[in-house]
N, C-alpha and C positions, 0 to 999 in steps of 0.2 A: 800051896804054902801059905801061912797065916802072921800075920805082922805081930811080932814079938815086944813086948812092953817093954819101957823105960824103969821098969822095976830090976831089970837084971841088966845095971852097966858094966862093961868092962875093966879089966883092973887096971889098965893102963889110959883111961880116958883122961885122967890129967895131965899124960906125956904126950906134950905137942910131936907131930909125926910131920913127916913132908909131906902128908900127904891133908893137912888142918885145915889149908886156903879150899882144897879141890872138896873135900867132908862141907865145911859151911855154906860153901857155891850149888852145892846138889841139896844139901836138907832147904838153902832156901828157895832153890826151884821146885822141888816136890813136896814143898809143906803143903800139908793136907791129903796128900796121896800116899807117901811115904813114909814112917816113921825115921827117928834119927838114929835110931838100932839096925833098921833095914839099909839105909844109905852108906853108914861105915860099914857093912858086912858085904855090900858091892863094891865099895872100895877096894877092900880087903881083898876081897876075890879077884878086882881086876890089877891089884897088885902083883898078886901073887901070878897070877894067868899071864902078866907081861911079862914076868923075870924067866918064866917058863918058854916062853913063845922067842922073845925077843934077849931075854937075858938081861935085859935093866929096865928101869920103869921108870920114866919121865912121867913126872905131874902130871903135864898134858897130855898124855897115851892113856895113863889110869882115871882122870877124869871122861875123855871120850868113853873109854869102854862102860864104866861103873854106871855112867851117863844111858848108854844101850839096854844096858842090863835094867836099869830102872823103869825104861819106857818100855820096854818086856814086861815086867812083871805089873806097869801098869794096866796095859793090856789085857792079859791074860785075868787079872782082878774083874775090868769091865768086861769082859766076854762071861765071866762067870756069873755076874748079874750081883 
């Protein structure tokens, strides 16, 4: 999978979400690894993956997982070379 530019933001990137504090906490630990496209689309995902799993999604559940998801595909990046 290849990291997606900052040329195509979302349309709702203005609308603060619950999930704004957990998005700036991840782009600023993976700055330089991860794009800020890439970090809100793990969010996203582990948004959606809790409400599915669990049925709600507390901040701190969706930051842990999106968190996961990120140090996976940092992985995956360095094994690739």
């Amino acid at each position: 999978m290849s990291e997606h530019t900052e040329a195509d933001p979302s349309p709702y990137a203005d609308v603060p979400t619950p999930y704004a504090d957990v998005e700036t906490t991840l782009r600023d630990e993976f700055a330089g690894v991860h794009s800020a496209t890439t970090v809100t689309r793990c969010v996203e995902a582990a948004h959606y993956g809790a409400l599915e799993v669990t049925g709600y999604a507390h901040p701190s559940l969706v930051e842990r997982i999106a968190r996961k998801h990120l140090h996976v595909l940092a992985l995956v990046a360095s094994e690739r070379g």
